[in-house]
ZAMARGU-4260 file (C-alpha; in steps of 0.2 Angstrom, whole numbers, plus 5000, padded with zeros to 4 digits):
<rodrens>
0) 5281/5944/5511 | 5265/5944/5505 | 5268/5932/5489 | 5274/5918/5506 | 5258/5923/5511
5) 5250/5919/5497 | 5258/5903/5494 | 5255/5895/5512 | 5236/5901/5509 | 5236/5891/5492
10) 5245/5877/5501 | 5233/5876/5516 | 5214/5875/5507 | 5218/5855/5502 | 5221/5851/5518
15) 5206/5864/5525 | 5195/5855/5512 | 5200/5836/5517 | 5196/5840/5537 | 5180/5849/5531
20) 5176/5834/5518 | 5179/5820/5534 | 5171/5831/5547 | 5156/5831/5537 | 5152/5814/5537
25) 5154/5815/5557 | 5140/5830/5556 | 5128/5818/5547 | 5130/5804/5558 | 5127/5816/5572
30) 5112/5818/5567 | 5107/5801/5576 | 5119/5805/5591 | 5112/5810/5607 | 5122/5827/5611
35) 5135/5835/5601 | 5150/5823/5607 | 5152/5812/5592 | 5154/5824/5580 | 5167/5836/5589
40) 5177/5816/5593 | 5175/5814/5572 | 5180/5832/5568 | 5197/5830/5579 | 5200/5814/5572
45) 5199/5821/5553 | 5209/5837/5561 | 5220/5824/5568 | 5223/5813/5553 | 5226/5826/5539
50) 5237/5836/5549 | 5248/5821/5553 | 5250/5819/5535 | 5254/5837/5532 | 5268/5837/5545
55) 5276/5822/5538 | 5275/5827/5520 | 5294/5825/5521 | 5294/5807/5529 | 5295/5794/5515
60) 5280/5789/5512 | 5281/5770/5523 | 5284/5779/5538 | 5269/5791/5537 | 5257/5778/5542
65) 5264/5769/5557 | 5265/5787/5562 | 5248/5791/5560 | 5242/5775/5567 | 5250/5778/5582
70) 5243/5796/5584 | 5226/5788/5578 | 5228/5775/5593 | 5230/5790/5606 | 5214/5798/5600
75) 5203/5785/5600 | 5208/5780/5617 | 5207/5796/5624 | 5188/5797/5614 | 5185/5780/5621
80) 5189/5787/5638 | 5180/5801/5637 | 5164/5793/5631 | 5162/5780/5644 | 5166/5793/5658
85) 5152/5803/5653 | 5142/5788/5650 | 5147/5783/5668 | 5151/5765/5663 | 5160/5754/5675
90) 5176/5746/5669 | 5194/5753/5665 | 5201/5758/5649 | 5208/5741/5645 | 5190/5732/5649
95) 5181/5746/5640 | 5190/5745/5623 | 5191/5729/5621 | 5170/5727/5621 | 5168/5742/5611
100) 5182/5734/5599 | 5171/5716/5600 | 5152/5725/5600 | 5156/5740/5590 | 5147/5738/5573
105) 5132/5725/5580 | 5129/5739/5593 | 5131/5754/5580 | 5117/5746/5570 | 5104/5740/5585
110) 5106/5755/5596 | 5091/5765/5600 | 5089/5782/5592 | 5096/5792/5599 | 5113/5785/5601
115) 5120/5786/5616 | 5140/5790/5613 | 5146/5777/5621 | 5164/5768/5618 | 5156/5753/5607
120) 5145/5769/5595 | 5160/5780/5595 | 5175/5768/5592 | 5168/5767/5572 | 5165/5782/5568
125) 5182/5789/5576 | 5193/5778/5567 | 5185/5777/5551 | 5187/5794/5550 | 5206/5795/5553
130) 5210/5781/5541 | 5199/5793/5529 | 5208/5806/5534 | 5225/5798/5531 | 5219/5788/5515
135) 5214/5803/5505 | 5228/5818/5513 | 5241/5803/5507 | 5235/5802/5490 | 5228/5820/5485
140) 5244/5830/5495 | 5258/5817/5492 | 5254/5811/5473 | 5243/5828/5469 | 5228/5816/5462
145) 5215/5828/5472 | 5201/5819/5464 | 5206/5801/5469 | 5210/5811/5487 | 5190/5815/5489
150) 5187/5797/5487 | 5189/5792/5506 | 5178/5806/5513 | 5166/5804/5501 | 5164/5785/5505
155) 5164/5790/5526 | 5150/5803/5519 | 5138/5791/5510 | 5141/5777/5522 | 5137/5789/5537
160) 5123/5794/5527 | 5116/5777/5524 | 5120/5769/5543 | 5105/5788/5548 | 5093/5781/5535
165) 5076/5785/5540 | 5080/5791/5556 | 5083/5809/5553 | 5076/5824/5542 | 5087/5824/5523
170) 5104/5829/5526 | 5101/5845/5512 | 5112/5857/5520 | 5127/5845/5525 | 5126/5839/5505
175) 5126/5856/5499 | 5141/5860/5510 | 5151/5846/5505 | 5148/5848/5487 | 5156/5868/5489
180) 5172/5861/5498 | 5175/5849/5488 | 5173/5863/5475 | 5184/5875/5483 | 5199/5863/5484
185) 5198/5859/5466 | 5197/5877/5461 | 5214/5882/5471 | 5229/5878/5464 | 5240/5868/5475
190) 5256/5871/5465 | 5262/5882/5453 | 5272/5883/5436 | 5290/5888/5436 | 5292/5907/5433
195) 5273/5909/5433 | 5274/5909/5413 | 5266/5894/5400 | 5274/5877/5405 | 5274/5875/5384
200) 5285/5889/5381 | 5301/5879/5378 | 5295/5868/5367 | 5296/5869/5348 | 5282/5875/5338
205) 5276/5861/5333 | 5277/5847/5349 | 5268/5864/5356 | 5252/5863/5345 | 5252/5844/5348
210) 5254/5845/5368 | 5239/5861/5366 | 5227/5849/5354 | 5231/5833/5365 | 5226/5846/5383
215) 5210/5851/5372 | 5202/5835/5366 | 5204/5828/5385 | 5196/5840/5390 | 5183/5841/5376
220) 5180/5821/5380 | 5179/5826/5399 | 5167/5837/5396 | 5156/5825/5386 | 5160/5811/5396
225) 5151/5822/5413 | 5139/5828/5402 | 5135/5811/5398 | 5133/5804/5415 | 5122/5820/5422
230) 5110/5814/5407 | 5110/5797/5410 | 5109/5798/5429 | 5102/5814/5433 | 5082/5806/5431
235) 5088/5791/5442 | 5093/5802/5455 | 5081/5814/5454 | 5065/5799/5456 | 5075/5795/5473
240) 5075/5813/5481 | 5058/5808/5487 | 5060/5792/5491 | 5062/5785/5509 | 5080/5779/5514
245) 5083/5759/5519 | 5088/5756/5535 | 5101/5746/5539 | 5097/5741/5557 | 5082/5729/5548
250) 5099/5716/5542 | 5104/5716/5560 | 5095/5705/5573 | 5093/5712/5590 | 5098/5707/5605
255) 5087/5689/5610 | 5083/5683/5627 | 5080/5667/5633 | 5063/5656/5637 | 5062/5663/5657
260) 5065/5682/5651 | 5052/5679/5636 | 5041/5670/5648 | 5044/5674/5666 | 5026/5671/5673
265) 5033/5652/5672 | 5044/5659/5687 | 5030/5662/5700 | 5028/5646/5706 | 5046/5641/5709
270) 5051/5659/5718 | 5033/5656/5728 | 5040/5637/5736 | 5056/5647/5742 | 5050/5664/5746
275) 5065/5666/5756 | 5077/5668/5742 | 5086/5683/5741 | 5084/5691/5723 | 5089/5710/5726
280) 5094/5724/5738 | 5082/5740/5733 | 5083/5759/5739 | 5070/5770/5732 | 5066/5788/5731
285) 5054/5800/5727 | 5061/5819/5725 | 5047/5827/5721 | 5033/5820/5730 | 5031/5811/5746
290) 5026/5794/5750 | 5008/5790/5744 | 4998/5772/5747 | 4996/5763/5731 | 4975/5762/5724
295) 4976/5746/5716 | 4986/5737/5728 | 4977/5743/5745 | 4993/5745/5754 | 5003/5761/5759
300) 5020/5750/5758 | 5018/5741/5741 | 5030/5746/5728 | 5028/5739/5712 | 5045/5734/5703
305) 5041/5731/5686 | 5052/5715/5679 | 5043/5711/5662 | 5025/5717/5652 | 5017/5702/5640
310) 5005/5707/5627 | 5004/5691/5617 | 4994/5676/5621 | 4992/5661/5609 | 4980/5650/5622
315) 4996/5642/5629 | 5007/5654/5634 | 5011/5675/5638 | 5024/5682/5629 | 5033/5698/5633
320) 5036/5698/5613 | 5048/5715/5614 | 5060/5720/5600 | 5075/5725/5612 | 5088/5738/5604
325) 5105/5743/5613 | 5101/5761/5622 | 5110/5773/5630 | 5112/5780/5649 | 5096/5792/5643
330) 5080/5780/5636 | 5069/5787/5626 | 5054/5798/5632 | 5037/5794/5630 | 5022/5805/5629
335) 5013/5803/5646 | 4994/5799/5648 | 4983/5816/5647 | 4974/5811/5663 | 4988/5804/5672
340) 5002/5814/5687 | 5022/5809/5684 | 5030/5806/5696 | 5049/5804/5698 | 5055/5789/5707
345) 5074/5786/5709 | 5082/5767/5713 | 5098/5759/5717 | 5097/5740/5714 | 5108/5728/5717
350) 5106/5711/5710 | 5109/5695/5723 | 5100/5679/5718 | 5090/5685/5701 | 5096/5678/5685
355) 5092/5678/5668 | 5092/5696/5658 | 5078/5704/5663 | 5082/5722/5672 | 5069/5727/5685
360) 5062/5745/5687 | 5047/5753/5692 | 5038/5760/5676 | 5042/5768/5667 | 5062/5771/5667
365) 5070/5787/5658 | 5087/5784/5663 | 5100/5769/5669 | 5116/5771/5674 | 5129/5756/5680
370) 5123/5743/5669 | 5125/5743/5647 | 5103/5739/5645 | 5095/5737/5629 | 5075/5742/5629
375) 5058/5741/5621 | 5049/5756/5619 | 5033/5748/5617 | 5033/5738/5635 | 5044/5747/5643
380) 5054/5731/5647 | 5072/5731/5649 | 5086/5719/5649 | 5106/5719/5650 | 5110/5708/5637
385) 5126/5699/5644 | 5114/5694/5659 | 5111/5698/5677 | 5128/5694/5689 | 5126/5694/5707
390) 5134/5709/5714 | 5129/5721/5698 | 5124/5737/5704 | 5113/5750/5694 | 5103/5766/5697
395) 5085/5769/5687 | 5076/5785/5688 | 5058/5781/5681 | 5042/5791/5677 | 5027/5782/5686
400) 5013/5787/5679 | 4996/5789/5692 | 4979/5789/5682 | 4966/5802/5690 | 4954/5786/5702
405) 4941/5800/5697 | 4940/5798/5679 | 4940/5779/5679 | 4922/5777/5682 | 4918/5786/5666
410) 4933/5781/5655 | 4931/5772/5637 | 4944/5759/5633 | 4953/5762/5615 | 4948/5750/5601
415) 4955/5747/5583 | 4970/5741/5573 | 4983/5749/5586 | 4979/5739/5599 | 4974/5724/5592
420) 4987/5715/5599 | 4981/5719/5616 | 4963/5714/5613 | 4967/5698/5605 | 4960/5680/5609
425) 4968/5665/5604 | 4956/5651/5596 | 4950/5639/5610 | 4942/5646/5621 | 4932/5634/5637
430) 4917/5636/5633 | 4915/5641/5652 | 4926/5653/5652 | 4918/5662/5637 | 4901/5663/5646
435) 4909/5668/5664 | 4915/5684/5654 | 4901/5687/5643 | 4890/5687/5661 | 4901/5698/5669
440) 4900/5711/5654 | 4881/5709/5653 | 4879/5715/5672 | 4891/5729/5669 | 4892/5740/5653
445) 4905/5755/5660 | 4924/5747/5653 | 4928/5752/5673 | 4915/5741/5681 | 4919/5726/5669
450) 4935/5726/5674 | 4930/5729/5693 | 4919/5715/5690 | 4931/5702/5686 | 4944/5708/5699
455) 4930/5706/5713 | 4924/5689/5707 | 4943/5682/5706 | 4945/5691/5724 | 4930/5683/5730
460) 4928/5665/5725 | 4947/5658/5723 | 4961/5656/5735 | 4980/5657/5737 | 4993/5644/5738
465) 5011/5643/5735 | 5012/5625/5729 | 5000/5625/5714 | 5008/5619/5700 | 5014/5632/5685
470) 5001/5635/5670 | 4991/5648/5660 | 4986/5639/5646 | 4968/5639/5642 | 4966/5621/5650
475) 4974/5626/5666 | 4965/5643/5669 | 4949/5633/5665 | 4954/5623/5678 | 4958/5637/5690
480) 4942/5643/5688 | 4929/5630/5688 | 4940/5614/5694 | 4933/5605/5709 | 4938/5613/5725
485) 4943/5597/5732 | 4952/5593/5717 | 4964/5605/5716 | 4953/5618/5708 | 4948/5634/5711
490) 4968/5640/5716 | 4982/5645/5712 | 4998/5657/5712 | 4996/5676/5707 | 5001/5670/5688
495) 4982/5659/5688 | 4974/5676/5694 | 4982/5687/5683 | 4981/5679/5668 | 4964/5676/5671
500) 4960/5692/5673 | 4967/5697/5656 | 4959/5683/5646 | 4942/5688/5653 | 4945/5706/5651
505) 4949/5704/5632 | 4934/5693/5630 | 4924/5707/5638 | 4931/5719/5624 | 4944/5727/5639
510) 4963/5729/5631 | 4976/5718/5644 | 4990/5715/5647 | 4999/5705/5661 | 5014/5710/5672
515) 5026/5701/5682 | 5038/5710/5697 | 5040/5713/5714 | 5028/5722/5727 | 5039/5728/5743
520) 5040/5743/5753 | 5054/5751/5742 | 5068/5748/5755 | 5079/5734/5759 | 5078/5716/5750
525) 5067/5710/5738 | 5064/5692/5743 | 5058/5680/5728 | 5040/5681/5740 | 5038/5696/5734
530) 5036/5691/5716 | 5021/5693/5708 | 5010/5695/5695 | 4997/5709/5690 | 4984/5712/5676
535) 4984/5730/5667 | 4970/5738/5658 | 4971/5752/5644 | 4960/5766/5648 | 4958/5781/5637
540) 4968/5796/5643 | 4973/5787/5659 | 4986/5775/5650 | 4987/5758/5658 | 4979/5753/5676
545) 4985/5739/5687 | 4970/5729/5696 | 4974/5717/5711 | 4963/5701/5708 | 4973/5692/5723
550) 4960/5688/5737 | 4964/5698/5754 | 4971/5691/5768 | 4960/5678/5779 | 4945/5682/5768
555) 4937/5663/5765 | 4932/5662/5745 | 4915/5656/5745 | 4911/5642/5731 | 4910/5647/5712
560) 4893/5638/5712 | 4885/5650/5719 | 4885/5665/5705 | 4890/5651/5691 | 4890/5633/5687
565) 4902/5627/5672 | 4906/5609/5669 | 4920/5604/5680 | 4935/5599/5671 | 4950/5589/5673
570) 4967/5595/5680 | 4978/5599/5666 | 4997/5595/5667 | 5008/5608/5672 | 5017/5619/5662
575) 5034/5619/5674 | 5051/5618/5662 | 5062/5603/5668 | 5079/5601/5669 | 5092/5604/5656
580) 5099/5590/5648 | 5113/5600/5639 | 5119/5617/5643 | 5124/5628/5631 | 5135/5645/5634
585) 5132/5664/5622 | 5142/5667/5610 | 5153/5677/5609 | 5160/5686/5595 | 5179/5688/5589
590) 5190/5701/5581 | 5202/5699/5568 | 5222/5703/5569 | 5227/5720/5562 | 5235/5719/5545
595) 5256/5719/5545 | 5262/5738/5537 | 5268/5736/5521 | 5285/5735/5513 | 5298/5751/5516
600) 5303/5761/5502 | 5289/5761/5490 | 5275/5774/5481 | 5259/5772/5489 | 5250/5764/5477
605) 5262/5748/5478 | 5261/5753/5498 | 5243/5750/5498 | 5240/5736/5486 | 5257/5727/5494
610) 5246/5731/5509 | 5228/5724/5502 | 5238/5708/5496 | 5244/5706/5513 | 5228/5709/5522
615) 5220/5695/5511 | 5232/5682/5514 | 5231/5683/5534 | 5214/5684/5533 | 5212/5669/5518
620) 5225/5660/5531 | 5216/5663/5545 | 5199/5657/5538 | 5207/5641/5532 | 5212/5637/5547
625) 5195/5641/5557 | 5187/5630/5542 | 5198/5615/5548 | 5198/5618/5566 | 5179/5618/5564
630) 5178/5603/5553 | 5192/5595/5566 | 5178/5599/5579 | 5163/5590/5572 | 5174/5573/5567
635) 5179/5572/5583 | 5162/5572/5589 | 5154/5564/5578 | 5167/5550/5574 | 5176/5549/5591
640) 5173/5541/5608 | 5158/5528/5613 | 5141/5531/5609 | 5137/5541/5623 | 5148/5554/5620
645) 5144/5552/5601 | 5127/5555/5603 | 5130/5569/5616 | 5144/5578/5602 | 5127/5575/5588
650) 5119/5586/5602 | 5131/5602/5605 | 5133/5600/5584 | 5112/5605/5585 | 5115/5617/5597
655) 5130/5626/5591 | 5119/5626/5573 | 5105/5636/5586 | 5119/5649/5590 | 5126/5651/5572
660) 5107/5653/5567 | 5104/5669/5580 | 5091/5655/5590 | 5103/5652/5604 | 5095/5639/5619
665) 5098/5643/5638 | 5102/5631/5653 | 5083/5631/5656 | 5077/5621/5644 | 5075/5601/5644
670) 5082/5591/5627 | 5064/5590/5622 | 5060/5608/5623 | 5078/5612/5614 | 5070/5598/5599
675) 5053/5610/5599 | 5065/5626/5599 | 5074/5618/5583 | 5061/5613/5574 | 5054/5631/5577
680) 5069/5638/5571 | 5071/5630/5554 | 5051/5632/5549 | 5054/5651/5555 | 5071/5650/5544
685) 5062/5640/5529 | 5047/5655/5531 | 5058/5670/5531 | 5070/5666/5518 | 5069/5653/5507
690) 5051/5653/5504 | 5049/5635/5506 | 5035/5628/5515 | 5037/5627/5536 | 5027/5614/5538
695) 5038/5602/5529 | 5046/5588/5537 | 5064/5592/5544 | 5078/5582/5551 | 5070/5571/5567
700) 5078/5581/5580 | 5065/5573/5592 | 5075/5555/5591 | 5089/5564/5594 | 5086/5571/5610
705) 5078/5554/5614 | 5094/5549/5612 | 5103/5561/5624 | 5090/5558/5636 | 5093/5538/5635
710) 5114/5544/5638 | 5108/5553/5651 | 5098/5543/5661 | 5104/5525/5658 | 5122/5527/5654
715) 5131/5514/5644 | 5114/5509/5637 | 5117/5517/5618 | 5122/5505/5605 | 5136/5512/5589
720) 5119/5511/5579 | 5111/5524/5589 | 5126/5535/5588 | 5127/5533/5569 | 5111/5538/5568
725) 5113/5552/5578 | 5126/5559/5569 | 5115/5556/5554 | 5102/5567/5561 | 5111/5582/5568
730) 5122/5582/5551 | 5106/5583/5540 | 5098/5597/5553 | 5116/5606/5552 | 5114/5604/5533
735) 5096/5610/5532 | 5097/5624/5544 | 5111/5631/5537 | 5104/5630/5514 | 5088/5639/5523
740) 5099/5655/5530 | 5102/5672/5520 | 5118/5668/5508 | 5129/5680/5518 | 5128/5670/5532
745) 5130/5655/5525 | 5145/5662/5517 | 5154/5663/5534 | 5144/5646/5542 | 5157/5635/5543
750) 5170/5648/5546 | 5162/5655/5564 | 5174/5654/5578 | 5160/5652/5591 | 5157/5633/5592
755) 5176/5632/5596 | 5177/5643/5609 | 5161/5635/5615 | 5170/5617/5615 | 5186/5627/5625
760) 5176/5631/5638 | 5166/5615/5642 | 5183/5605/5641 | 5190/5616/5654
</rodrens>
């Protein structure tokens, strides 16, 4: 009894030691998780996998697979399930799994840390860890090759380590652990010599000594051989102890939005000519104090819904300028100004007539539930990156932050590289402009009373209207400010005030920013004249302070001229985008058919390279024929039809080369603008990777979308000439783009499915 005992011990530490070996690598990567769910689904699916294999050692070996696979298909959609329930994420099973199966890896490797598990970050994980699982229980209990067994797990181990990187302390302990498993199952034997006596005993004298001399030079070699390798890599190792992991996330390009989500300011003056324009349904609460009047706004009913923060001015335009990564249900917490009260404010929103990706919130939000959002940390902005639907519903509880009103008087503003890009003025300043500021600073020296300053002179000598043309570039807000009154001058939308206020302040030394949203009572719609704009100040130990430049209602501005008297310019032109000459959808990305099992009746070796041999034939198949769809594609466009429609295929080419390159273009944007988006693109592309010089002359996209213009506004006007040369040009931007991306991605260029389902959908 005890000798069975024995036995089913023995026979039970390589399996122990495979689950311990692939559970491991779900403990690293846990590290990054948020909660403990992730590495208990990776346990189970090691658990899962190895005990499959065990109870079907008597199967053949083809049918141990299909059998696992099935069982692996169970748990993840259970683990799927599971996840997005307590993610609270809309959608059924079916809806669910097939974006985690599309979005997995690109959201693995741009989610915010810490990972939320949510059905794209866990589906990964969970099955590479039963295919590990299978993989090395296969070879290590089946063929008794424990070594080439470890091989899976340890694979799983260092790619889990490598996807943490940086983002958590050394993984010491989990290493030390994994190296005493691994130990453990070596040391045990898993089978035992007949009898219990030498193996050699049979055998004569003399094919004894040889088999004994054979058994002690390999392991004398062995022995060299590791010896060997701990002196040749043990310093290389050892100088890497201390050195700082890579992280893979830098390869992988977040999320990107579009010109009105970068730039939403623009938006001001269209929402303000139809203020009636439904954009949301809002229901707002405050738990833990009760409804208090706003400071800077004046008003007890004014809310203020935070759509987008821009930190960056060139002199032409704001910029929110955010680096957005995929986060979880829980966003990450940031430490809260010394001088300032938290408040909690909860919201349910419901999206009507607001497009684009842009998520509104009051500031700042801790956690969003009903909507997938990536986030920037450093503005706090949101977005949902498969944009805003009508009907979307989601709920926000945010921390809004109120600075102390007694401390502003005597606060400093902070100063110095970390918030440079706050205090930063672009070359070209009106000459105007630059002394109206240095005036206003000179009478007040308190960062509070500067800023008070400019607030009260905006208030005081300009005027409201909602039919002044879109326009912050340093033309227009000279023109804004000391533009004849009769002329034009001297009004403008909250987006003229706003980033008026936040050029002076920076040229009086104050850090700004500027803030488009909403101010409404909280309840009920928002209407698109409730957009507006607002400046922000950085104060030290009160964080940043909204100021209300907009004049109050029925008070009369009194003339500029009175307290100053610039050289009055001319009107600039506006900065409103036209229409769209060529709309252009997101892609999307694809996933690749399973590999068929392999042949019956075969040892695993031949089962998995029969297997490998299969899996590169579909996929070799499979890419040939997505590299002659795709060159069917472009023939037809370039070759096919009249000019018009030639010129206009020479047009999606460009565009679908923008998507392919990661610079996708919106509906929003005119030809032209798309031709300066190009261009952009592939100096940007020639800067970050090949090295050569961005200023050199590209492919004349501008004649291009001349062209399509032309088609578009006098049809039947193009000659074949004007089509030949079209195709010219977009072939050679194609061409050019493409030689100035990494080589990876050119690798699978010509090969991307995304222009074909692009061209499947505008055909329908």
């Amino acid at each position: 009894m005890v000798t069975v005992a024995v036995r089913v011990l023995r026979a039970a530490v390589l399996p122990l030691a495979l689950i311990g070996l692939t559970a491991l690598a779900g403990v690293v990567l846990g590290r990054v998780y948020a909660g403990g769910l992730l590495t208990w689904l990776v346990i189970g699916a090691a658990a899962g996998s190895v005990l499959v294999s065990v109870a079907a050692r008597r199967l053949p070996s083809w049918l141990v697979a299909p059998v696992s696979v099935a069982a692996m298909a169970g748990w993840t959609l259970w683990s799927l399930r599971l996840a997005a329930t307590r993610a609270e994420l809309p959608g059924g099973l079916l809806e669910v799994t097939g974006d985690a199966a599309r979005n997995g890896i690109p959201r693995l490797l741009t989610a915010m840390i810490p990972v939320e598990p949510t059905p794209d970050t866990v589906l990964v994980p969970v099955v590479a860890a039963w295919l590990a699982g299978l993989t090395g229980a296969e070879v290590a209990l089946r063929t008794g090759r424990v070594l080439l067994g470890y091989l899976p797990a340890a694979g799983l181990y260092a790619a889990a380590l490598y996807v943490v990187g940086p983002n958590a302390e050394p993984a010491v302990g989990p290493t030390l652990v994994f190296v005493a498993v691994a130990a453990l199952g070596l040391a045990t034997p898993t089978r035992t010599a007949a009898g219990g006596g030498d193996p050699t005993a049979d055998l004569t004298p003399r094919v004894r000594a040889a088999v004994r001399l054979r058994l002690a030079t390999s392991a004398a070699l062995g022995v060299a051989v590791v010896v060997g390798l701990v002196a040749l890599l043990g310093p290389v190792v050892a100088e890497q102890v201390d050195g700082r992991p890579v992280d893979p996330r830098r390869y992988v390009e977040p999320p990107q939005v579009q010109t009105l989500d970068e730039n939403p300011l623009i938006r001001i003056s269209g929402w303000a000519l139809h203020p009636e324009q439904k954009l949301l349904d809002v229901s707002t609460e405050r738990p833990d104090a009760p409804p208090e009047a706003d400071p800077a706004a004046g008003t007890a009913r004014s809310v203020r819904i935070r759509l987008a923060v821009l930190s960056d001015y060139d002199g032409v335009t704001w910029r929110v300028g955010a680096t957005y990564r995929n986060a979880g249900r829980i966003l990450p917490a940031a430490t809260a100004a010394q001088d300032s009260t938290v408040q909690t404010v909860r919201q349910q929103i419901s999206v009507a007539e607001l497009s684009g990706r842009l998520l509104p919130a009051v500031a700042t939000p801790r956690e969003v539930s009903g909507a997938r959002v990536a986030y920037d940390p450093a503005s706090g902005t949101l977005i949902r990156p498969e944009g805003l639907t009508p009907g979307l519903r989601y709920a926000v509880t945010s921390a809004e932050e109120r600075p102390d009103s007694n401390l502003l008087a005597t606060a400093n503003v902070p100063a110095g590289d970390a918030v440079a890009r706050v205090l930063r003025v672009a070359d070209g300043v009106p000459d105007p402009m630059r002394r109206l500021a240095t005036q206003l600073a000179e009478e007040n020296g308190a960062p509070y009373a500067r800023a008070s300053a400019i607030e009260q002179f905006l208030a005081e000598h300009y005027r409201v209207v909602a039919d002044a043309p879109s326009g912050h570039a340093y033309p227009n807000l000279g023109f804004f400010l000391f533009g004849p009154r009769n002329g034009g001058g001297q009004e403008g939308t909250s987006e003229q005030f706003a980033a008026a206020f936040a050029v002076l302040g920076r040229l009086s030394g104050l850090p700004t920013r500027v803030v488009v949203g909403f101010r409404t009572s909280g309840q009920g719609p928002v209407l698109a004249g409730d957009a507006y704009a607002w400046p922000e100040v950085l104060f030290d130990g009160l964080g940043w302070v909204a100021f209300d430049p907009l004049p109050r209602p029925d008070d009369e501005p009194r003339p500029v001229e009175e307290d100053f008297r610039p050289t009055p310019e001319d009107p600039p032109p506006s900065e409103a985008p036209a229409p769209t000459a060529e709309p252009s959808a997101s892609p999307e990305p694809v996933t690749a058919a399973d590999a068929p099992p392999g042949p019956a009746g075969v040892s695993t070796p031949v089962l998995v390279a029969g297997g490998s041999g299969g899996l590169l034939l579909v996929v070799g198949a499979l890419l040939l024929t997505l590299l002659a769809m795709r060159r069917s594609l472009t023939r037809g466009r370039l070759v096919r039809g009249d000019p018009g429609q030639r010129i206009a295929g020479a047009w999606r080419e460009v565009t679908d080369a923008l998507g392919l390159a990661g610079r996708p273009v919106g509906d929003d944007l005119a030809a032209t603008e798309v031709a300066g988006h190009a261009r952009q693109t592939l100096a940007d592309a020639r800067a970050g990777t090949t090295g050569d010089d961005p200023t050199a002359d590209g492919p004349a996209v501008d004649e291009l979308a001349a062209l399509l213009n032309q088609v578009g506004f006098a049809p039947g006007a193009a000659t074949p000439d004007q089509a030949a040369h079209a195709a010219e040009v977009a072939t050679s931007y194609v061409a050019t783009l493409r030689s100035a991306r990494p080589w990876w991605r050119r690798l699978i260029w010509s090969v991307h499915p995304t222009p074909l389902r692009r061209a499947r959908r505008s055909s329908r």
